[in-house]
C-alpha positions in Angstrom: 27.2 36.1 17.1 30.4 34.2 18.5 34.3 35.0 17.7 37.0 32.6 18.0 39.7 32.9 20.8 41.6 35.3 17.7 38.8 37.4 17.6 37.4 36.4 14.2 34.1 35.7 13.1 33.1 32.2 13.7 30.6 30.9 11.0 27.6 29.3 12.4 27.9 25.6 10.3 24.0 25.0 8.9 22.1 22.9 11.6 21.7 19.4 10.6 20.1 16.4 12.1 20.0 12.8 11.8 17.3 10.1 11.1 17.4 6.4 10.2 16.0 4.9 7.1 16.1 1.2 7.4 14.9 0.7 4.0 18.0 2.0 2.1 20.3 1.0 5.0 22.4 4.4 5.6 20.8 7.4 7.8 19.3 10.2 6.3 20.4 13.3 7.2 18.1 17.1 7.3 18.9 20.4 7.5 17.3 23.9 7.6 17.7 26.7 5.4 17.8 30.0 6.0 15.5 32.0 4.8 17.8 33.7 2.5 18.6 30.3 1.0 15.2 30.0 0.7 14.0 33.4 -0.9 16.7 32.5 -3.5 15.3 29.2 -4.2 11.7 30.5 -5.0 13.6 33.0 -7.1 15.3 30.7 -9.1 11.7 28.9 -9.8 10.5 32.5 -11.4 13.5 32.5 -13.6 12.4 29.5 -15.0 8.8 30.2 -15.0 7.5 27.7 -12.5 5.1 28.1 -9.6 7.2 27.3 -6.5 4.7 24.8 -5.0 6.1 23.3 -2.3 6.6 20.1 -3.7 9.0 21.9 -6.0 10.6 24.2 -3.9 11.8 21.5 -1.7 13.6 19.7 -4.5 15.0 23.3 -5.6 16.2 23.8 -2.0 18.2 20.6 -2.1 19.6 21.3 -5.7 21.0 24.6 -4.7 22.6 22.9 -1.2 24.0 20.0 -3.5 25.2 22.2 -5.8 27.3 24.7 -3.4 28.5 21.7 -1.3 32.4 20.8 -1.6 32.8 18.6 -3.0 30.0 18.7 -5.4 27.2 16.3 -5.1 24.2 14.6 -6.6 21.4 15.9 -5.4 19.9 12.6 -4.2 22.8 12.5 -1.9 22.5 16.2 -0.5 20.4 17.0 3.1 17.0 16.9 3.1 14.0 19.4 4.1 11.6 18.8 6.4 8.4 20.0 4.5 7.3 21.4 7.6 10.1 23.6 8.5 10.0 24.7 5.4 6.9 25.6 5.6 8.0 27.6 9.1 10.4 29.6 7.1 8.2 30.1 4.4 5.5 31.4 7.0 8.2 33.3 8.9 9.8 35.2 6.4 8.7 38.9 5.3 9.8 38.5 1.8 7.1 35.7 1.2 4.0 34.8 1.1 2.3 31.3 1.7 -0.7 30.7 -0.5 -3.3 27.1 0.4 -3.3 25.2 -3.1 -5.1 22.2 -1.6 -5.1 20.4 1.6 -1.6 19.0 1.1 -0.3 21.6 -0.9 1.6 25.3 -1.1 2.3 27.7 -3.4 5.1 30.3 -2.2 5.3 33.3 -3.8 7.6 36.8 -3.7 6.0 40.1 -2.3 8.2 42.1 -4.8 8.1 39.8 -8.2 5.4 40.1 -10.1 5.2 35.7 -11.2 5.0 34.5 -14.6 4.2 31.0 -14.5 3.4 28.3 -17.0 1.1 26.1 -16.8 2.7 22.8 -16.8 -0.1 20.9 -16.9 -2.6 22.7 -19.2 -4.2 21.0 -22.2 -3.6 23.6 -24.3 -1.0 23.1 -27.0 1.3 26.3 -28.5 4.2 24.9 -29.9 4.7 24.1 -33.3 4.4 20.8 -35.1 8.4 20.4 -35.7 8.8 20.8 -32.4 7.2 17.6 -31.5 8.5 15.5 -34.4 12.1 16.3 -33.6 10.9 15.3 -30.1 9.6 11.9 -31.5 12.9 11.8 -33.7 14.5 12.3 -30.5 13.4 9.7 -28.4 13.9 7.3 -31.6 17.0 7.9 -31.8 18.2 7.0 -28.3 19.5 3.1 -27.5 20.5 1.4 -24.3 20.6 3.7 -20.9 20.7 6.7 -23.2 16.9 5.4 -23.8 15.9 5.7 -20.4 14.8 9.3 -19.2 13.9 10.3 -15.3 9.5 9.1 -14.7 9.2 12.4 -13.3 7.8 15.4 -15.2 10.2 18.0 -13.6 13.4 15.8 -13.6 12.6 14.6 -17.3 12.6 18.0 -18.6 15.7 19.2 -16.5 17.5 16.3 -18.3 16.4 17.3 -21.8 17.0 21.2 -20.7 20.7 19.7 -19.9 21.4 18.2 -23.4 21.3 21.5 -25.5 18.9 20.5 -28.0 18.5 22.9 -30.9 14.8 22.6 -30.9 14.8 23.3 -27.3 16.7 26.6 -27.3 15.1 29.5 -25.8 12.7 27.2 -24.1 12.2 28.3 -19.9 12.3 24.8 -17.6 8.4 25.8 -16.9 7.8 25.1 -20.9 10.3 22.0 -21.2 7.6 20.9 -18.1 5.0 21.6 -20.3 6.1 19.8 -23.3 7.1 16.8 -21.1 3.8 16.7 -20.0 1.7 17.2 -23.2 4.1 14.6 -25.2 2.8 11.7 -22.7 -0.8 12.6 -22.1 -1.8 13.7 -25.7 1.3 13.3 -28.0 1.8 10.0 -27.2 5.9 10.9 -28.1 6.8 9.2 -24.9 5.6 7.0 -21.9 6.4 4.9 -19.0 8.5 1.8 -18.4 9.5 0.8 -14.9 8.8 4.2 -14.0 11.2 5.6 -16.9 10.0 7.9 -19.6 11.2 6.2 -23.2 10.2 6.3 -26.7 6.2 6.0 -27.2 7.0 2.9 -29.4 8.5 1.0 -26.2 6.2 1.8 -24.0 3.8 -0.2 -21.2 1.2 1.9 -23.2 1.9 1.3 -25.9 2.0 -2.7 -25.5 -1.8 -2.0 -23.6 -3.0 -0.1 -26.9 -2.3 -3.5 -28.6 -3.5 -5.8 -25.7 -7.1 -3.4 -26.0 -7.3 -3.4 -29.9 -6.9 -7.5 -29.6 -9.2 -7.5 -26.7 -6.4 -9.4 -24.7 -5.6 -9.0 -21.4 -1.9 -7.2 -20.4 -0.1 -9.2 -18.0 2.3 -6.7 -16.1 5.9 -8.5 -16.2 6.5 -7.9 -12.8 2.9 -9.5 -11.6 2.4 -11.8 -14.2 1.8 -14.8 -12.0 -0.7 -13.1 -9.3 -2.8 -11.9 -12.7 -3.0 -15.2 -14.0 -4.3 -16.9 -10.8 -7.3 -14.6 -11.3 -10.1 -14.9 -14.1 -10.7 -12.0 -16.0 -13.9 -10.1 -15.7 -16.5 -10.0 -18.5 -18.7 -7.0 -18.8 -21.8 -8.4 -17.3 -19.4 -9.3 -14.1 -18.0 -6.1 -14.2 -21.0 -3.9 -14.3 -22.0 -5.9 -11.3 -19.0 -6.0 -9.2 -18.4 -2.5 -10.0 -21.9 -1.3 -8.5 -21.6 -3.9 -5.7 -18.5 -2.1 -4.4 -19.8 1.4 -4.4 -22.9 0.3 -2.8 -21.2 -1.2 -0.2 -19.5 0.6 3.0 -15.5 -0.8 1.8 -13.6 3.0 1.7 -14.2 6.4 3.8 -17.6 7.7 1.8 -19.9 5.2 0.6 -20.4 5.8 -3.3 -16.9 6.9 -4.0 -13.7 5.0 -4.7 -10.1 5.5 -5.7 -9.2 4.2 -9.4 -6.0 3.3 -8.5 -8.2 0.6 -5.4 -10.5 -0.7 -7.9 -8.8 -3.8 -9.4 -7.4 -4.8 -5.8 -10.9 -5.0 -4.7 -12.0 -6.8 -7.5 -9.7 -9.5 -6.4 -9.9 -9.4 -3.1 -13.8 -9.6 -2.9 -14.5 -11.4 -5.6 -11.9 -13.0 -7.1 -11.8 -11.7 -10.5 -8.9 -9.7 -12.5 -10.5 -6.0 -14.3 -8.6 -6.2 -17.0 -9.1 -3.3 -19.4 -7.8 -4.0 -22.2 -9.5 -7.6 -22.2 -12.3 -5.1 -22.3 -11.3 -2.7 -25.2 -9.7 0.1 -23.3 -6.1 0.7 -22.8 -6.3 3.0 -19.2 -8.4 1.8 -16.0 -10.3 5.4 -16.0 -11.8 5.5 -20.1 -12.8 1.5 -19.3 -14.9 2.8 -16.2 -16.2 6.1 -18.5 -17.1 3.8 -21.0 -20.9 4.3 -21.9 -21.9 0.6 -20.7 -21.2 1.7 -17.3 -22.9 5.5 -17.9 -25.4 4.5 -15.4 -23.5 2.9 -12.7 -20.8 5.2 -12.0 -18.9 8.4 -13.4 -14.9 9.1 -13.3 -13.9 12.4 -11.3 -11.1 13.7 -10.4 -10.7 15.3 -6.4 -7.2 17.2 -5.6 -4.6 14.7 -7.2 -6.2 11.6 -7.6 -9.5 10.4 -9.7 -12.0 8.9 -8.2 -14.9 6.3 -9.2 -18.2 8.1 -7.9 -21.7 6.5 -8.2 -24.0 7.4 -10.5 -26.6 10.1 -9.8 -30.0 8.5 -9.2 -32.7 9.0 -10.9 -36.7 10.0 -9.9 -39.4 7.4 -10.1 -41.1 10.0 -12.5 -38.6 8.6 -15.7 -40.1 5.0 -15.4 -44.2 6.8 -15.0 -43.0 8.4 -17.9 -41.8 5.5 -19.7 -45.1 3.2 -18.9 -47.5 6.0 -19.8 -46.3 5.9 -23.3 -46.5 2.0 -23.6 -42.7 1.3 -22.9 -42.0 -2.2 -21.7 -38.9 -2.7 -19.2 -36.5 -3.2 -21.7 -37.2 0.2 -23.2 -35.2 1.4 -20.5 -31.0 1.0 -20.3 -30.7 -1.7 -17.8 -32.3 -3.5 -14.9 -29.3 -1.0 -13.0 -31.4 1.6 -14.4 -34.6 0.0 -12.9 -33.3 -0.1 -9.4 -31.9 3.0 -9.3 -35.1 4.9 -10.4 -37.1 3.5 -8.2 -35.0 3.2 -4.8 -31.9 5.5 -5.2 -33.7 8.3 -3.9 -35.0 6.6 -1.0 -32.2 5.3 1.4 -33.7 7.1 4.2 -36.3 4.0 5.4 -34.7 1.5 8.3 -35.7 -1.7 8.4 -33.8 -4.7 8.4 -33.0 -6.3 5.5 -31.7 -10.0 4.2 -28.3 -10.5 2.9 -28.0 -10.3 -0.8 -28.4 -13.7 -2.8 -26.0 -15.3 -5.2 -28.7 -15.5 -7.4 -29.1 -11.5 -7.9 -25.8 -11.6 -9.7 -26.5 -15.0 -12.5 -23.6 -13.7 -13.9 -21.1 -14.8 -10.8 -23.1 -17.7 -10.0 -20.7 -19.9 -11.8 -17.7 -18.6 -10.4 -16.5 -20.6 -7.0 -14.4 -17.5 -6.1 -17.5 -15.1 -6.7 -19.7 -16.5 -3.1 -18.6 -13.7 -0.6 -20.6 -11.0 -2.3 -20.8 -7.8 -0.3 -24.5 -7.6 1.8 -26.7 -4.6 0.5 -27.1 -1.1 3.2 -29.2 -2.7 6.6 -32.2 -0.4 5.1 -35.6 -1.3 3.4 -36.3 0.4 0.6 -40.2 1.3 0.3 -42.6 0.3 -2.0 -42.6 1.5 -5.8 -44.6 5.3 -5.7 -48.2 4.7 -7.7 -47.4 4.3 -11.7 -44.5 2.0 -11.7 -44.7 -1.4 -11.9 -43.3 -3.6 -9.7 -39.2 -4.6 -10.2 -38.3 -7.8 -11.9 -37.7 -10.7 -9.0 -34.3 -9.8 -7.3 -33.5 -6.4 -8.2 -35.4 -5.5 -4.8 -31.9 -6.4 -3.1 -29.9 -3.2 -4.7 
């Protein structure tokens, strides 16, 4: 502690440092909390019922240091956190306790608060019916700006928390969350433009529900022209695309991709737009759950993203099965079906092997843009066990 040349107290001013951010053109300034600052933040989150995951209490850090600033500011404008040192203080201080959610994620909790969350993004659906229609009457009503509402969960439902709606009253911020998040995901009250939350009836998704029920493809305003360059995909070059790429060795774990890479690799290896509402589906993840592709791949979803994983194989024993009882070939789902019964469980052979043919894929062979399709794994896949017939020419490739 330090005293001015009076002998008063001297205030320590918060420390503060600088950083550039080239994109928006100004610097960027940080500062750290105290850990009282901080212990009152994550209290602030139990009053309004939500689970101070980092994410979270970050933003509530910077909301309370706008808010006590002079003068007042928006919070976009206020010092920043380092997540880390936030996560120093958290770790640091006796009045907290720092829970793993995930690998990039926190949850902070009080030692003497017993927590009362909600669960903002639970299926589950406890309010009453009047509640969403004045919701939908709501977002109706609105016009110009006034029509546009924050993208984000938690600052959508602060805004609405902030208006004093009737309908709202009583409500905690961790149920407004709630609400927010049930209206776009099931209610279909609201969804997205241009990141903004609006009216359902205004909506990207709700112009894709169209596009799928005409079987049309949606071109994105803003990349209207790169869509059009491309040809969209049918279903017979999608099925085969789709199980090209997760065969092949193009992301971290062979077998496994990111939804939100699968329509740039489309067009980057083979020249070819997924479009899925061309195909009947208004989101990218119920086209690649849709039953025609049952037995190429399956749609999980790993920490905060979903992921396209391939298909379980099958044992030689279904197509025995199938023959014993008279079955011809086409008895069975697909030729995808073939392969996979009687190679997928046996990767573990080495042998060299040629590059995959054009012809494997009839369906591409009359697209120009189609030629640089991805070579199979360097392995040779053994012979069919005794009881199965032979593949069809071709399929010995996959």
């Amino acid at each position: 502690m330090s005293f001015t040349s009076k002998g008063q107290r001297r205030i320590p001013k918060p420390q503060t440092q600088h950083c550039g951010n080239a994109r928006a053109g100004k610097r960027v300034v940080y500062f750290n909390p105290s850990q009282d600052e901080v212990v009152a933040a994550v209290r602030s989150l139990y009053a309004d019922c939500l689970e101070p995951f980092g994410r979270i209490l970050l933003r509530r850090v910077r909301e309370r240091r706008a808010a006590a600033s002079q003068p007042i500011c928006d919070v976009d404008d206020a010092p920043m956190v380092e997540p880390k040192n936030l996560q120093k203080i958290c770790r640091s201080c006796p009045a907290l306790m720092v829970q793993e959610f995930d690998e990039n994620e926190i949850t902070v909790l009080l030692f003497d608060e017993h927590p009362v969350f909600v669960d903002v993004t639970s299926p589950l659906d406890p309010y009453p019916p009047m509640l969403w229609a004045a919701l939908a009457s709501y977002f109706g009503s609105l016009r110009g700006k006034d029509a546009l509402l924050p993208g984000g969960r938690y600052a959508c439902a602060q805004a609405l928390a902030s208006k004093g709606l009737p309908w709202l009253t009583g409500r905690s911020l961790g149920e407004v969350c709630h609400i927010v998040q049930l209206a776009v995901s099931q209610k279909k009250v609201v969804g997205y433009t241009d990141g903004n939350l609006v009216s359902y009836s205004h909506s990207k998704e709700s112009v894709k529900e169209q596009c799928a029920a005409w079987q049309q493809p949606f071109l994105n305003p803003m990349k209207k022209q790169e869509q059009a360059s491309y040809p969209v995909a049918t279903w017979e070059e999608t099925r085969a695309c789709l199980s090209a790429i997760l065969r092949s060795g193009c992301c971290a774990e062979v077998g496994i991709v990111a939804v939100s890479s699968m329509k740039r690799l489309f067009r980057s290896r083979f020249g070819l737009d997924l479009s899925e509402t061309a195909l009947g589906h208004s989101r990218l993840s119920e086209l690649l759950e849709d039953p025609r592709l049952r037995d190429i791949c399956s749609v999980q979803v790993r920490g905060i993203g979903q992921f396209v994983i391939k298909a379980a194989t099958r044992l030689p024993s279904v197509v025995a099965r199938a023959h014993a009882h008279g079955l011809p070939h086409s008895a069975l789902e697909s030729t995808s079906h073939l392969q996979e019964t009687w190679y997928g469980h046996a990767r573990w052979a080495a042998q060299p092997q040629p590059p995959m043919p054009l012809a494997t894929f009839p369906c591409l062979s009359a697209r120009p843009a189609c030629t640089a399709l991805l070579a199979p794994p360097q392995s040779r896949l053994p012979s069919p066990p005794l009881g199965a017939h032979a593949p069809p020419p071709g399929l010995d490739a996959h």
